[in-house]
C-alpha positions as CSV (number, residue, x, y, z in Angstrom):
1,X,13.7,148.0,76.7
2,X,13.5,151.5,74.6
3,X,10.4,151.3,72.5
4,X,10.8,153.4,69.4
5,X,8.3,155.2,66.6
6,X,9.6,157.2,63.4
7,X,8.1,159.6,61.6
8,X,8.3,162.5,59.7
9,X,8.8,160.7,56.3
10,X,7.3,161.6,52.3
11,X,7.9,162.0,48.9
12,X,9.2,165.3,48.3
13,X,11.3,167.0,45.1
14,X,15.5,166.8,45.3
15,X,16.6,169.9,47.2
16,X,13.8,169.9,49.2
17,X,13.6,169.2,53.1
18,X,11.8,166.6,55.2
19,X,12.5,166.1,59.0
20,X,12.2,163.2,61.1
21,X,11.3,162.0,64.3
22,X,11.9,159.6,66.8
23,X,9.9,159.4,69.7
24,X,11.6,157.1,72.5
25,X,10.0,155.3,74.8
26,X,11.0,153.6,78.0
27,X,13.5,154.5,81.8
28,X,16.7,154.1,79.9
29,X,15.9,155.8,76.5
30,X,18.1,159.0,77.9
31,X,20.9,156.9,78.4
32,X,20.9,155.5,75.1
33,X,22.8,156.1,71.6
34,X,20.1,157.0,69.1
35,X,20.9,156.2,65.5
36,X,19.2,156.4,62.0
37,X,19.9,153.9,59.7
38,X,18.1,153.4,56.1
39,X,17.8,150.7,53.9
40,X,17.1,151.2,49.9
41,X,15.1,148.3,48.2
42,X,17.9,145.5,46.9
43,X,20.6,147.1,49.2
44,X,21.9,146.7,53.0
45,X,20.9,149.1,56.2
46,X,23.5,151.3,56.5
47,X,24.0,154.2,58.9
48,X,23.3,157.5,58.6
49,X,23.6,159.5,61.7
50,X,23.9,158.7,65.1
51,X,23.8,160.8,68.3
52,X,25.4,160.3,71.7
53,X,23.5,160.2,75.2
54,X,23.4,163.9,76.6
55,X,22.5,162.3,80.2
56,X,25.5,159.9,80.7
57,X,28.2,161.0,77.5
58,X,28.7,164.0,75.4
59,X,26.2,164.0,73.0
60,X,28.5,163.6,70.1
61,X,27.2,163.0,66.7
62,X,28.0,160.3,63.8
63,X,27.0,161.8,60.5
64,X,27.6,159.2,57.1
65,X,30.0,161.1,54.6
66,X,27.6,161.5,51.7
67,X,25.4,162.9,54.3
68,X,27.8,165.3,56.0
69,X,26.2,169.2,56.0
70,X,23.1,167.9,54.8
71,X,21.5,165.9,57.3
72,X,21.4,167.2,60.9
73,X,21.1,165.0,64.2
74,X,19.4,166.1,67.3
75,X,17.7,164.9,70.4
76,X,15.1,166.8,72.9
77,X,15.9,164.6,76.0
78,X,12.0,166.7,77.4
79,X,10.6,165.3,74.7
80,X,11.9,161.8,74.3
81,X,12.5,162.2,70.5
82,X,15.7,162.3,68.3
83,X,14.9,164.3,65.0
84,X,17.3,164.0,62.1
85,X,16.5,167.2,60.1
86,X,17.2,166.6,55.8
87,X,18.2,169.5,53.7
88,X,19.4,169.0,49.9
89,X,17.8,166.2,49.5
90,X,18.8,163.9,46.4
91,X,16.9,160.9,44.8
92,X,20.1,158.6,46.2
93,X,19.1,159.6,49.6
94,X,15.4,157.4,48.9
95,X,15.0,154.6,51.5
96,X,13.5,153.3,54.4
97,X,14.9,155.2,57.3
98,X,14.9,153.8,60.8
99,X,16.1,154.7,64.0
100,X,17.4,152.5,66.5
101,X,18.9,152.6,70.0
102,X,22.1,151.3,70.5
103,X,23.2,149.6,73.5
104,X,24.8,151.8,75.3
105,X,25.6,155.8,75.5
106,X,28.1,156.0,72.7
107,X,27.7,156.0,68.9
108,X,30.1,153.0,68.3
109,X,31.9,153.4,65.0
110,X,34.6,151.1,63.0
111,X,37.0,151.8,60.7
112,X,36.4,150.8,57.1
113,X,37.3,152.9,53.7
114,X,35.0,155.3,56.1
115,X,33.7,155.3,59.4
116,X,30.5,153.5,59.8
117,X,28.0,152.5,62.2
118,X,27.0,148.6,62.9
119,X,23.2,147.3,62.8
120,X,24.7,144.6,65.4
121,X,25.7,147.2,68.2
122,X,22.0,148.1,67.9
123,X,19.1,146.6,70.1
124,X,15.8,148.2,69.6
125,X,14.5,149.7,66.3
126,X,11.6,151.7,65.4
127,X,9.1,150.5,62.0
128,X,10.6,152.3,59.9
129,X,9.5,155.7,57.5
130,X,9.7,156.0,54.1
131,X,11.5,158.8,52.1
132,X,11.3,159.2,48.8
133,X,13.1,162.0,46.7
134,X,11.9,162.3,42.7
135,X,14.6,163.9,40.2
């Protein structure tokens, strides 16, 4: 089983930056899906990003459309860590941001009024790091 740690996470002013990490742990964490989900007090998780498995798929990447040119995924298969890199950050974007690996290679998406990731297609997740942006 992939063992997971965020962090990375802060308060910091809208427009500024923050990047985090996910360091990965366990044989199959290469083969894995790595996504980044967030959850904002009162509301659902919902996904934010997601990145394929370099070793065993292409490596394609999920981004969430309010995050789309904002929010950049990444993962440093040396390093066992996924980073999801936050530019323009706005007070909307505050949450608890987790990553989690999904169980298998692919980011898994489903058709809605956008595309969007699933917590259920997800088996291990990290303790989560908070972000928070001030106006």
């Amino acid at each position: 089983q992939v063992q997971l740690v965020e962090s990375g996470g802060g308060l910091v002013q809208a427009g500024d930056s923050l990047r985090l990490s996910c360091a990965a742990s366990g044989k199959t964490s290469d083969y894995n899906a790595i996504g980044w989900f967030r959850q904002a007090p009162g509301k659902e998780r919902e996904g934010v990003s997601c990145i394929s498995s370099t070793t065993n798929s292409d490596g394609r990447t999920y981004y969430r459309d309010s995050v789309k040119g904002r929010f950049t995924i990444s993962r440093d298969n040396a390093e066992n860590t996924v980073y999801l890199q936050m530019n323009s950050l706005k007070p909307e974007d505050t949450a608890v941001y987790y990553c989690a690996a999904e169980h298998g290679s692919f980011c898994r998406t489903y058709s809605g009024s956008n595309y969007y990731l699933s917590v259920y297609d997800y088996g291990s997740w990290g303790q989560g790091a908070q972000v928070t942006v001030s106006s």
